[in-house]
C-alpha positions as CSV (number, residue, x, y, z in Angstrom):
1,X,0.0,0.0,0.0
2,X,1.1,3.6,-1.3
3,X,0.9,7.1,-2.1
4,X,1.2,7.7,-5.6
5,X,1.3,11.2,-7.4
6,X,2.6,12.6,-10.8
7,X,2.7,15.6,-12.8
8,X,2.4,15.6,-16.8
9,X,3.8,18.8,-18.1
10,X,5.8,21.8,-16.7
11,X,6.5,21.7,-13.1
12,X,9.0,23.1,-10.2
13,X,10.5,20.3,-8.4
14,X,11.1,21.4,-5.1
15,X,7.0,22.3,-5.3
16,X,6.8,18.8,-6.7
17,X,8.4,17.1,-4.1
18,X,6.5,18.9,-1.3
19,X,3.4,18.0,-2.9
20,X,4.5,14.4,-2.8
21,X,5.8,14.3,0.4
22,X,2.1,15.4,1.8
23,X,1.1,11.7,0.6
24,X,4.1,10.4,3.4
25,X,2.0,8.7,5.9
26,X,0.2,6.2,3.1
27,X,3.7,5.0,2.6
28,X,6.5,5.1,5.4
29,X,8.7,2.4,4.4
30,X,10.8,4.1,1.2
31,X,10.9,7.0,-0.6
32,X,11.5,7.5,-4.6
33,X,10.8,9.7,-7.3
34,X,11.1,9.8,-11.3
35,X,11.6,13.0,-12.8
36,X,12.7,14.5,-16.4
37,X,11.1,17.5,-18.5
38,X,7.6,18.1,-18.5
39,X,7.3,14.2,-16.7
40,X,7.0,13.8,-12.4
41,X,6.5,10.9,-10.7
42,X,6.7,10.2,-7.4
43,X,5.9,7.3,-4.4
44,X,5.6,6.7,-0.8
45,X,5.8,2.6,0.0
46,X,4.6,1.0,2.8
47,X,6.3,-2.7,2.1
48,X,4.4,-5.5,2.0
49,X,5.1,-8.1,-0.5
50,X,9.1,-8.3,-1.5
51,X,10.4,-5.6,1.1
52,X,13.7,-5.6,-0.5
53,X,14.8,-2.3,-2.1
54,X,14.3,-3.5,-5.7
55,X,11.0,-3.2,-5.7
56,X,10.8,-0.1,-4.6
57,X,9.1,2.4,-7.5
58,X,8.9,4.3,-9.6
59,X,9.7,0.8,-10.8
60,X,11.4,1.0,-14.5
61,X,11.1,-1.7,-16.9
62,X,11.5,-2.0,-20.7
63,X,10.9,1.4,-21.2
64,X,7.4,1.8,-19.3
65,X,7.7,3.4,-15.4
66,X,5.1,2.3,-13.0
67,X,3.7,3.5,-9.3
68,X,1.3,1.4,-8.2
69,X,-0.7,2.3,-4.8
70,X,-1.9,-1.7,-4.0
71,X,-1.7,-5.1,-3.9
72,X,-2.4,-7.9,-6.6
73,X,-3.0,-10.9,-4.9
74,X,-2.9,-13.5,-7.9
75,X,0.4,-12.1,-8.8
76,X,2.1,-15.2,-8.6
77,X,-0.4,-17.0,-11.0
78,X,0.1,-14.2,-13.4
79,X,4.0,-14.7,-13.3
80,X,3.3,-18.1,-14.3
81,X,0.9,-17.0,-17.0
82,X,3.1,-14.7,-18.4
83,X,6.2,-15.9,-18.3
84,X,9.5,-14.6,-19.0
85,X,12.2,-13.4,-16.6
86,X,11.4,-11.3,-13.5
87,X,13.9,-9.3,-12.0
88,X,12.0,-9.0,-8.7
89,X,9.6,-10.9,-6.4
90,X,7.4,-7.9,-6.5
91,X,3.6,-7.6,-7.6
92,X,4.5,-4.4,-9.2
93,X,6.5,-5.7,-11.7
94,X,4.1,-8.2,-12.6
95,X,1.4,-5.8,-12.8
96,X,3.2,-3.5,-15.1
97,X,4.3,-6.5,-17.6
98,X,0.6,-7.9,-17.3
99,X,-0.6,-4.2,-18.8
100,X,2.0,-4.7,-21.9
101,X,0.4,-7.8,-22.3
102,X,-3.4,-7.0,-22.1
103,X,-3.4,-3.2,-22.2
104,X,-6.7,-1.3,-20.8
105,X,-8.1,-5.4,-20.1
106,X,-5.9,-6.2,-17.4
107,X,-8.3,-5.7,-14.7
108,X,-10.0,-9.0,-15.9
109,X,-7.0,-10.4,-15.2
110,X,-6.3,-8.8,-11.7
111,X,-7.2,-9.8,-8.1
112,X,-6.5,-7.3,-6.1
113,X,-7.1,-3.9,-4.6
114,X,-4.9,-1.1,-6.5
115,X,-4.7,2.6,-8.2
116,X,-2.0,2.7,-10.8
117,X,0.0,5.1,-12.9
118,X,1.9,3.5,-16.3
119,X,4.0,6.2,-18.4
120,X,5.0,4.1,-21.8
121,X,5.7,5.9,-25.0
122,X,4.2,9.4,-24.0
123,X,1.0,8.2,-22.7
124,X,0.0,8.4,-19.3
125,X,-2.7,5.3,-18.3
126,X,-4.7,5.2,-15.2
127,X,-6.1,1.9,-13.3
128,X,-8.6,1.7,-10.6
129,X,-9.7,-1.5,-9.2
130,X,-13.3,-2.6,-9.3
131,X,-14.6,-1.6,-6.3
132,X,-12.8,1.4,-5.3
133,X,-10.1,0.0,-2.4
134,X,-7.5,2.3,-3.7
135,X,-8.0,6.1,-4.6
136,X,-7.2,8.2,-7.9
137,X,-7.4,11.2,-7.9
138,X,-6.9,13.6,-10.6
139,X,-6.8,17.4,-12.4
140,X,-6.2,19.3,-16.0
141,X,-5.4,22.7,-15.1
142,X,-4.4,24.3,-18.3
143,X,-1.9,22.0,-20.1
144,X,-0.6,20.5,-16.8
145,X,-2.1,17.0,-16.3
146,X,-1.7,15.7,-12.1
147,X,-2.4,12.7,-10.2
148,X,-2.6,11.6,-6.8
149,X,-3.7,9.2,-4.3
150,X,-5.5,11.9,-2.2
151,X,-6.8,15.3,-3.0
152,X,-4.6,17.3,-0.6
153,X,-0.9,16.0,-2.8
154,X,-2.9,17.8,-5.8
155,X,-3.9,21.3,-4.2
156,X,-0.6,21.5,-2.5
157,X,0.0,22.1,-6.6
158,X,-3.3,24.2,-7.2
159,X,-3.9,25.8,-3.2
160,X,-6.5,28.3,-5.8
161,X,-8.4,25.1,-6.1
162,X,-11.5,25.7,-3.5
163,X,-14.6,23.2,-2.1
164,X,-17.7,24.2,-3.7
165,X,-20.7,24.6,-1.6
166,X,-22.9,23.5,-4.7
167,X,-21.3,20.0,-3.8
168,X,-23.3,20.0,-0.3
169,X,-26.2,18.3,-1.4
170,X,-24.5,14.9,-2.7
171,X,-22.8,14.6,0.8
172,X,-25.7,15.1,2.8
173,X,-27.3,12.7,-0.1
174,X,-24.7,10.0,0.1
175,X,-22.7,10.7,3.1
176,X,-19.5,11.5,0.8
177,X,-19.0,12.7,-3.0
178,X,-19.7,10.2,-5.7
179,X,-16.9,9.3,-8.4
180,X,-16.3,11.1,-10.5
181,X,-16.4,14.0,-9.0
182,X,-15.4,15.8,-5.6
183,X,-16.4,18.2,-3.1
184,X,-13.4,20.0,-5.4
185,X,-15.3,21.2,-9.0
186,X,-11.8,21.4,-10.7
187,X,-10.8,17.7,-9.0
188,X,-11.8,14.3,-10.5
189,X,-12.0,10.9,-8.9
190,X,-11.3,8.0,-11.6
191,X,-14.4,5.6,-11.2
192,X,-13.9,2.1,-9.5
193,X,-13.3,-0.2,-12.6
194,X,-12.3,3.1,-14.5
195,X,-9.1,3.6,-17.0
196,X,-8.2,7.2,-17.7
197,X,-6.0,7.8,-20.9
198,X,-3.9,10.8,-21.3
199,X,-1.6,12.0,-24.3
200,X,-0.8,15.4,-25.2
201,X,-3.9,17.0,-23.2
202,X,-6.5,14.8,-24.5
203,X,-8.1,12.7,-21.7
204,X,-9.8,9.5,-22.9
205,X,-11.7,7.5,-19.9
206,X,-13.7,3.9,-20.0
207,X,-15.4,2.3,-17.3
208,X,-16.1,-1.8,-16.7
209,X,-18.0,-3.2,-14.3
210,X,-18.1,-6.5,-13.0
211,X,-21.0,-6.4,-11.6
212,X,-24.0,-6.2,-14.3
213,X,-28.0,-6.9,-15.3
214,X,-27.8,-10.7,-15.9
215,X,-30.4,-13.3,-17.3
216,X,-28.3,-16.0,-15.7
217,X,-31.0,-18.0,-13.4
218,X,-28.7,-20.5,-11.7
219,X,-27.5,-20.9,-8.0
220,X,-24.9,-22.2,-5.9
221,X,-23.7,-24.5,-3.4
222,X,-22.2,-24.0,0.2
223,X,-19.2,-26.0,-1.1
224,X,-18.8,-23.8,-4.3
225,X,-19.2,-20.5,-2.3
226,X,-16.9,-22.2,1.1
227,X,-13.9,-22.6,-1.4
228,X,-14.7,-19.2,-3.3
229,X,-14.6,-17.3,0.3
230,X,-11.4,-19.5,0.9
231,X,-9.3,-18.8,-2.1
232,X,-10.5,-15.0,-1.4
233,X,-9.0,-15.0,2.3
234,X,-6.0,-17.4,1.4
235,X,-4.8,-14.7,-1.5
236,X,-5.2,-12.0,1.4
237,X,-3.0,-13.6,3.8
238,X,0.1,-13.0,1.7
239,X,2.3,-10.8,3.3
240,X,6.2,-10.3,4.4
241,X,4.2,-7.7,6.8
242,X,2.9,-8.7,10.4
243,X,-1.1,-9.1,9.4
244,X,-4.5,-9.0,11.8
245,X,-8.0,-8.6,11.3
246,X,-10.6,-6.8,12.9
247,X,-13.3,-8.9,14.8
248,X,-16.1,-7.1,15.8
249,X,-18.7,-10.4,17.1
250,X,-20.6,-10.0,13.9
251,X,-20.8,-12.5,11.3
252,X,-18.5,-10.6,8.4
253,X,-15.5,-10.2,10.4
254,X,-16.0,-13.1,12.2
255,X,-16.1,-15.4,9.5
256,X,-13.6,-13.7,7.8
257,X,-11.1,-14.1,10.7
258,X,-12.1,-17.7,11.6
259,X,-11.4,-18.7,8.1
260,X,-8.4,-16.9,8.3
261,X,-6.7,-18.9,11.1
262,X,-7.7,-21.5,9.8
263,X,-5.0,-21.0,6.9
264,X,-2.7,-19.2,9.5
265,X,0.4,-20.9,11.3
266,X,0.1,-19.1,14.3
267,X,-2.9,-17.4,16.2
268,X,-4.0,-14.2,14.0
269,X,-4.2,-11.0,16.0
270,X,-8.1,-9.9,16.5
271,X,-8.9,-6.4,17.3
272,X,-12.3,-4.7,18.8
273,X,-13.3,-2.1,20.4
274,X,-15.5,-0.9,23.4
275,X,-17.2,2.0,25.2
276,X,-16.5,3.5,28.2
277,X,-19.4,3.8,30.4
278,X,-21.9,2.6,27.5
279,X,-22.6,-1.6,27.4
280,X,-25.1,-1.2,25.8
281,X,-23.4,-0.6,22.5
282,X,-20.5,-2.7,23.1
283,X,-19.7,-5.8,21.1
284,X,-16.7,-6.9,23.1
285,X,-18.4,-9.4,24.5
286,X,-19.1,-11.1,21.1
287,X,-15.9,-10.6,19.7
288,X,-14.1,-12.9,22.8
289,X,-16.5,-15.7,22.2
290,X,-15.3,-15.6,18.5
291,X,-12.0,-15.5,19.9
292,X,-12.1,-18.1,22.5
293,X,-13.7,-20.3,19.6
294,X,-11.5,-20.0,16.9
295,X,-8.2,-19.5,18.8
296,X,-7.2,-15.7,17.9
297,X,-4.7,-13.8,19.9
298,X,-7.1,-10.8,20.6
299,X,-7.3,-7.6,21.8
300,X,-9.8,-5.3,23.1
301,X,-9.5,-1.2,23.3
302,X,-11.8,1.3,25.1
303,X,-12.9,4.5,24.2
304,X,-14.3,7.0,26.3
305,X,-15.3,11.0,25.3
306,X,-11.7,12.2,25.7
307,X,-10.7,9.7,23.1
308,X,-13.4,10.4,21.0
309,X,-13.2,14.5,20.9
310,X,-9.3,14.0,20.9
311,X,-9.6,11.4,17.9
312,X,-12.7,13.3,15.9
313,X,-10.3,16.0,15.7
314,X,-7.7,14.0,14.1
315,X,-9.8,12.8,11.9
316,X,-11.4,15.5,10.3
317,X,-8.3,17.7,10.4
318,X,-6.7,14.6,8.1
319,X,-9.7,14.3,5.9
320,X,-9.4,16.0,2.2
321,X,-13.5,15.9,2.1
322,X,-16.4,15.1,4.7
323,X,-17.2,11.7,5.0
324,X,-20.4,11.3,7.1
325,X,-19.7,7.7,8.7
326,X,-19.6,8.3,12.2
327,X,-17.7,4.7,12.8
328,X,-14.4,6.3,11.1
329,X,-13.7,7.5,14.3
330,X,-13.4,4.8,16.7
331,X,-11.9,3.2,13.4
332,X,-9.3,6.0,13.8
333,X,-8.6,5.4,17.3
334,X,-8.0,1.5,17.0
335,X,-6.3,2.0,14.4
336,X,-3.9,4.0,16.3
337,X,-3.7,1.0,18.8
338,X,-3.3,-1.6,16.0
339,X,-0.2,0.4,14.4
340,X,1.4,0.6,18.1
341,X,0.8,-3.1,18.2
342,X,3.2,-3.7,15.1
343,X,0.5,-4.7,12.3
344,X,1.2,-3.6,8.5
345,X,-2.0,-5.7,7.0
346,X,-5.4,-5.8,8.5
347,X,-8.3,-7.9,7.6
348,X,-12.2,-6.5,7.5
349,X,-15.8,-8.1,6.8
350,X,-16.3,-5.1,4.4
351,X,-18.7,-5.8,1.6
352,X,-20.7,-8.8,2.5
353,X,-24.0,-7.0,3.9
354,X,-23.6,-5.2,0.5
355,X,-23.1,-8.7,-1.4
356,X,-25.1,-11.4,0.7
357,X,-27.8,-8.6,1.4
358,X,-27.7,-7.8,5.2
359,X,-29.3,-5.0,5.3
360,X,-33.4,-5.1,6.1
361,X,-34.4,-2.0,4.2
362,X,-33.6,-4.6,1.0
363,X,-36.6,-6.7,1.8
364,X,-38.8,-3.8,3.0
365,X,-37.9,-2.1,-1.1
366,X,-39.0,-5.1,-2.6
367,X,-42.2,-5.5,-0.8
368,X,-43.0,-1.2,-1.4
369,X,-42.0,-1.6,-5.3
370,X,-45.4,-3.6,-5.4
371,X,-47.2,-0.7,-5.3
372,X,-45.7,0.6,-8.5
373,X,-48.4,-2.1,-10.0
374,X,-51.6,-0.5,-8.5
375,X,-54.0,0.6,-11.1
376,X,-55.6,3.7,-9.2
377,X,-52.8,5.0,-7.8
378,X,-52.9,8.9,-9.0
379,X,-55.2,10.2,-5.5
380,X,-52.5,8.5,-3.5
381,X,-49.6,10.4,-5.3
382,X,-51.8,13.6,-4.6
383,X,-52.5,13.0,-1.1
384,X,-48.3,12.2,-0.4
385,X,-47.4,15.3,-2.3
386,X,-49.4,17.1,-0.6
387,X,-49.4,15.8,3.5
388,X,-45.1,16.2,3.9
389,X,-43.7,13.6,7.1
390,X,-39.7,13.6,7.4
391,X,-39.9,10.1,8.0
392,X,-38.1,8.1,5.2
393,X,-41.1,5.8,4.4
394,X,-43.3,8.7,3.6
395,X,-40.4,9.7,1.2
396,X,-40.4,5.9,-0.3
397,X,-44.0,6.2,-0.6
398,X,-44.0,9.2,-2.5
399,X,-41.2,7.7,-5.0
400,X,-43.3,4.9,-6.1
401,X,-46.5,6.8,-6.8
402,X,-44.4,9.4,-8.5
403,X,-42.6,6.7,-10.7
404,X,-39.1,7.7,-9.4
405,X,-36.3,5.6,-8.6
406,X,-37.2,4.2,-5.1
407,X,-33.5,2.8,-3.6
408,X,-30.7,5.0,-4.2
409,X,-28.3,3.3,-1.7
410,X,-28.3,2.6,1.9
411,X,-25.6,5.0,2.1
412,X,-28.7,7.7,1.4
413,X,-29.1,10.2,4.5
414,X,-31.0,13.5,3.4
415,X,-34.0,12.8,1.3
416,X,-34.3,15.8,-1.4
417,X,-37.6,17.4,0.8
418,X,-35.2,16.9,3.6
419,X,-32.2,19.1,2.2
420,X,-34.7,21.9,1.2
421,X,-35.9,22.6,4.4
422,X,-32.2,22.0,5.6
423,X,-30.6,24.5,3.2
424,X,-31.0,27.6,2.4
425,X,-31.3,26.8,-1.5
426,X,-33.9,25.0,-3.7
427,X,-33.2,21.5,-3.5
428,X,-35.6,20.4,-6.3
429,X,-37.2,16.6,-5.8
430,X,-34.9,13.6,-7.3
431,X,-32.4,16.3,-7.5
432,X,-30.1,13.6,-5.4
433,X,-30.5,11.4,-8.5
434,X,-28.2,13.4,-10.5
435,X,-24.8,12.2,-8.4
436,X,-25.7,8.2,-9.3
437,X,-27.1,9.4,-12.9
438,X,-24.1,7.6,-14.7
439,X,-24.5,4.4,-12.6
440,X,-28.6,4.4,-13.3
441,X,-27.6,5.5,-17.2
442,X,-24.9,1.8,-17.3
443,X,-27.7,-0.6,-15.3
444,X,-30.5,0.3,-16.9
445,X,-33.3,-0.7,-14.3
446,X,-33.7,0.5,-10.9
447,X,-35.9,-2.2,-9.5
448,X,-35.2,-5.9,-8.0
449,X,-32.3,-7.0,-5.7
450,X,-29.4,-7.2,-8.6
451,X,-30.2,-3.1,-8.4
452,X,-30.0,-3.1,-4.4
453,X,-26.5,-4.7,-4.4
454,X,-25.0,-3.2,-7.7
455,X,-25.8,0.5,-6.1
456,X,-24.7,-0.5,-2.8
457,X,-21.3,-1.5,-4.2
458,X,-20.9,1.8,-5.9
459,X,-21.7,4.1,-3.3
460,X,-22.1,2.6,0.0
461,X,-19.9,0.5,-0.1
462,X,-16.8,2.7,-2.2
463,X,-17.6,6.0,-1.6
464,X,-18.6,5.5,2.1
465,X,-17.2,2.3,3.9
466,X,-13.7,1.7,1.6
467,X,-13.4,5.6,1.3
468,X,-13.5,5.2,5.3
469,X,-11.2,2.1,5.4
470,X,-8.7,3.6,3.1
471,X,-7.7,7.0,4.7
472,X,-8.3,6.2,8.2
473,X,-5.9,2.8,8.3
474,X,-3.2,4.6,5.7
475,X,-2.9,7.4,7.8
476,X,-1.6,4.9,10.0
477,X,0.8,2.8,8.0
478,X,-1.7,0.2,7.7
479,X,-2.9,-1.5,5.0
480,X,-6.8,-3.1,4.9
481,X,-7.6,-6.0,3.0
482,X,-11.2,-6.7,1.9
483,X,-12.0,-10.4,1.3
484,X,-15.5,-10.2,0.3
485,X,-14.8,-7.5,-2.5
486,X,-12.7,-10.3,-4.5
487,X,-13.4,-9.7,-8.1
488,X,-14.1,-13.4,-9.0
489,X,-16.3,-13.8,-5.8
490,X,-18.4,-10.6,-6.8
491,X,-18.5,-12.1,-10.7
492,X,-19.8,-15.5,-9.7
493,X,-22.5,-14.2,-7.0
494,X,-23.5,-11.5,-9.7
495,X,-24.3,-14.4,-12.1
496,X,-26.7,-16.4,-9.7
497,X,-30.5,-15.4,-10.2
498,X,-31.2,-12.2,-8.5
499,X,-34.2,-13.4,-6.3
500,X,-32.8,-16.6,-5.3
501,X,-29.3,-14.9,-4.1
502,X,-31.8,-11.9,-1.8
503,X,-33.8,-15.0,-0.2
504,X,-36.2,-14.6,1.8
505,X,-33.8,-13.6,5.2
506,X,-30.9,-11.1,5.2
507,X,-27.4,-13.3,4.4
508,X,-29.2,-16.3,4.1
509,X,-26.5,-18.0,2.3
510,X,-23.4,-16.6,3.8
511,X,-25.0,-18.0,7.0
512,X,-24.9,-21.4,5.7
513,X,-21.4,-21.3,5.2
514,X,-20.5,-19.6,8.5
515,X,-22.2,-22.4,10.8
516,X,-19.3,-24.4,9.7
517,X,-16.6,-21.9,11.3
518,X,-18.6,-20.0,14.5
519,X,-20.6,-20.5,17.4
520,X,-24.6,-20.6,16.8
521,X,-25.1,-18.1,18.8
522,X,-22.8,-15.4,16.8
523,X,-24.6,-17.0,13.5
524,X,-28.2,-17.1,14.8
525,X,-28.1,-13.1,17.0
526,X,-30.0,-10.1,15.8
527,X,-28.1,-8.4,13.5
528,X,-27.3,-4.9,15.0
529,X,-26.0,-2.4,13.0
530,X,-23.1,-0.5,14.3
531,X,-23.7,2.4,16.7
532,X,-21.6,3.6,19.6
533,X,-22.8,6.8,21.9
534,X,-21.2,9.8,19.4
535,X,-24.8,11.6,20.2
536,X,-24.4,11.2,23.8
537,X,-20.6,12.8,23.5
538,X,-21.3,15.6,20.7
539,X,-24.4,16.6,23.3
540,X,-22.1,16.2,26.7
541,X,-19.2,17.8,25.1
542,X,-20.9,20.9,23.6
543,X,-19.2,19.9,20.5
544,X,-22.2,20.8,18.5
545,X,-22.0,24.3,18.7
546,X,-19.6,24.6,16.0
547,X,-22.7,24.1,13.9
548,X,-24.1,27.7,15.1
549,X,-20.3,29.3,14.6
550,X,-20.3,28.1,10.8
551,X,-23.7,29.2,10.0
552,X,-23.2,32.6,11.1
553,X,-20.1,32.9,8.6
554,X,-21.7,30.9,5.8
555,X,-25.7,30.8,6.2
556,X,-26.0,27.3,5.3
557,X,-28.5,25.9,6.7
558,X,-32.5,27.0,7.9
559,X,-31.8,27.4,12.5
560,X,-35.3,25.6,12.7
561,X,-34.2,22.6,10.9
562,X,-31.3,22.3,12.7
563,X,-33.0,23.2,16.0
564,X,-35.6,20.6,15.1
565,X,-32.5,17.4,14.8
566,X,-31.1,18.5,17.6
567,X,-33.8,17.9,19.9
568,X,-35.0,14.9,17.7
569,X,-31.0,13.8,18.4
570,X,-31.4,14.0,22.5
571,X,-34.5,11.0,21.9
572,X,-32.8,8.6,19.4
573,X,-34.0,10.2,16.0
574,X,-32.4,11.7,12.8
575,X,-29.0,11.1,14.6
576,X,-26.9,10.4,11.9
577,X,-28.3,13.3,10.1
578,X,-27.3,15.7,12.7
579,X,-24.1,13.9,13.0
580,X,-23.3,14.6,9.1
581,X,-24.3,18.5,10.0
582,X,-21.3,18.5,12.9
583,X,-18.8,17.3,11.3
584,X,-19.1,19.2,8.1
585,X,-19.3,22.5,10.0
586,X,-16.1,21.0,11.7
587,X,-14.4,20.3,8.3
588,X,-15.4,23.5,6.8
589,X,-13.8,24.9,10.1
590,X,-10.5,23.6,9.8
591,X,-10.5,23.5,5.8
């Protein structure tokens, strides 16, 4: 795992350099930079497949220079493959000579997590895994052309380049910006699956997705899916790093990590994470019988409000754009612990509720889109125009009889009624459609469960939870692994008939598989989606006032609405929405 950046036409070097060095902490291990006329590039490594120096990049070979931000975890199958003499052990190497093999295709050839930069012959080509893991950022300011793995390496080139407060509404939307674009108009994000093309100031971009309206209508078995999930965690386990994974008692990361030891020669190190002075959210309890069962060598962390105002300051001050998940901050703070503790590589459950459909709402979409069938249905789309309820079914409700798209994500926070009473600007209805446009535009129909999980891979899941997992481990040296979001995995669960993959019960089919690695009782619990008292703190702490401070300067938002969420907050309700308010009024306060 890296920091990559480059520059494509005239530059200072010295500024060059500082810009790279801004991208230090993704990569701590070694240092190295490729520079001639009107051509920068530049890398920060954190080593963790062939730490010896030769593999360090910019990595030269035949010509072509490479930076790679990544791993590929199939790289040894691909030397095979390819053939030929390799100078290295390094997955770099292989990745570069797989491109001169397959050009802009390679990614059906990769298995991995990875953003990479090729210069060959005067062209610049951009790679960026399926799913998002790895971040590419880019700009075309005049005839300069610049890359980077995070926004800030890029404006440390372009400081004129400024957030855009028309860019509000797809983060209180989505929780974050949505590829391609940033809360930065002049800054672009290369899609998940996305190639980028540049010669001589022409930019050429194509996008593949994996994931895809099928007709197939078979299934599959526990054994197919048992040795799919193991090959997944086996390639993740390679590593001349010290590796963990993080166990939170649920049945993702659990699984995940039992399956892991299994393949492990020595007990795996486990991390959770509790809250002072608040059981009620705490999971540690979970976690240990996982860990008792499966023989980890765990450890648990506590956070209390110190650590959590101490930490949310960290955070935000590190972020290049608000992201509204309020778990990247205890994520922050054990991640802090987990880097003191020695580990390079860290497992996650990421991406199965996404894939295996955990998630209720799911179920309750597919039962509401029935309605879209009633006959008489045009005094019911009067009557929800007309009688306004901020609750999100009343917003559902009005979708269907208004033949809209109904689910736009779980990741979906402010409906569009919602963010025109919030804001003090028109906020026009299915206005929040506009950010997923491209992604409605490249499926073509926006009903049924294939929808539900496609969309939820795009923007939950990449531009909220890997976004998340990304910056928050990297700014710690660490580097996250994903075993779920395996691009043959994905494939082969995307070609299995839509209903029969949804069920009838939320991870039907994962479950299957995991009663043959965990307790019952982890299997067979209520699912409880992850919370931990951040209302309680922002409320004890006074931290909320910051929202007042910013709306004085920049009149963003209507006082009643944000009166109304904040005494909403104190009895359980609209929560996360306040939480998004606080901490961009705290972003747009340090930023």
């Amino acid at each position: 795992m890296c920091g990559i950046f480059g520059i494509i036409g005239s530059y200072h070097k010295e500024e060059a350099k500082r810009a790279l060095k801004t991208l230090a902490h993704r990569g701590p291990d070694a240092y190295g930079l490729f520079a001639k006329e009107d051509l920068f590039l530049g890398h920060y490594r954190l080593s963790i497949i062939d730490p010896h120096p030769t593999a360090n990049q910019p990595m030269q070979i035949d010509g072509a220079v490479i930076v790679m931000n990544g791993e590929i975890y199939n790289y040894r199958d691909l030397q095979r493959e390819l053939g030929g003499t390799f100078h290295t052990q390094s997955d770099t190497e292989v990745a570069l000579r797989a491109f001169q093999r397959w050009s802009q295709t390679v990614p059906t050839h990769l298995r991995g997590m990875y953003a990479m930069a090729i210069w060959e012959k005067g062209v610049l080509h951009l790679l960026r895994d399926p799913f998002g893991k790895k971040p590419l950022y880019y700009a075309q300011v005049g005839e300069t052309f610049i890359f980077a793995s995070e926004i800030r390496a890029i404006r440390a080139i372009f400081p004129q380049i400024r957030w855009s407060r028309d860019r509000i509404t797809s983060y209180l939307s989505y929780q974050s910006s949505i590829s391609p674009h940033t809360f930065y108009p002049e800054i672009m994000q290369l899609e998940p699956g996305g190639y980028l093309r540049y010669e001589k100031g022409h930019v050429e971009i194509v996008t593949h997705d994996v994931m895809g309206v099928t007709s197939e209508s078979g299934t599959m078995d526990d054994d197919t899916l048992d040795h799919l999930l193991h090959e997944s965690i086996r390639y993740r386990l390679v590593s001349d790093a010290p590796l963990g994974a993080l166990l939170s008692g649920g049945v993702d990361s659990s699984l995940v990590a039992a399956m892991a030891q299994k393949m492990y020669n020595q007990p795996l190190p486990t991390f959770t994470i509790g809250y002072k002075g608040f059981e009620k959210y705490d999971e540690r309890k979970y976690a240990q019988i996982v860990a008792d069962h499966i023989g980890s060598d765990h450890h648990t962390f506590e956070m209390g409000m110190e650590d959590f105002l101490e930490t949310a300051d960290a955070l935000i001050e590190h972020l290049d754009e608000p992201l509204a998940d309020p778990a990247a901050i205890p994520l922050w703070f054990l991640s802090r612990q987990i880097q003191s503790q020695g580990i390079k590589v860290l497992l996650s459950g990421d991406g199965a509720d996404e894939l295996f459909f955990g998630y209720r709402p799911y179920y309750e979409m597919a039962d509401i889109e029935k309605a879209r069938d009633l006959k008489y249905k045009n005094w019911l789309r009067n009557y929800f125009r007309s009688h306004y309820s901020p609750n999100r079914e009343w917003e559902w409700y009005k979708r269907i009889f208004d033949d809209s798209v109904l689910f736009r994500s779980s990741a979906e926070l402010f409906t569009d009624l919602q963010q025109n009473r919030l804001l003090k600007q028109n906020v026009k209805d299915d206005h929040s459609l506009t950010w997923i446009a491209h992604y409605i535009d490249r499926f073509g129909q926006t009903v049924g469960p294939q929808w539900y999980s496609f969309i939820d891979i795009k923007v939950q899941l990449g531009e909220v939870f890997l976004k998340k997992l990304d910056r928050v481990t990297m700014a710690h040296g660490i580097e996250a692994r994903s075993p779920f979001m395996d691009r043959v995995l994905v494939e082969r669960l995307f070609g299995c008939e839509p209903m029969w993959r949804m069920g009838e019960k939320p991870k039907w089919l994962l479950k299957r598989v995991a009663k043959r690695y965990l307790p019952v009782e982890i299997i067979e619990r209520k699912k409880k989606g992850f919370s931990y008292p951040f209302m309680e703190w922002l409320h004890a702490s006074g931290e909320l006032d910051v929202i007042e401070r910013i709306n004085a300067r920049y009149k963003l938002f209507d006082t009643e609405a944000v009166r109304f969420m904040i005494e909403k907050s104190k009895k359980g309700r609209f929560k996360h929405h306040l939480y998004a308010v606080w901490l961009l009024c705290k972003w747009i306060e340090k930023h």
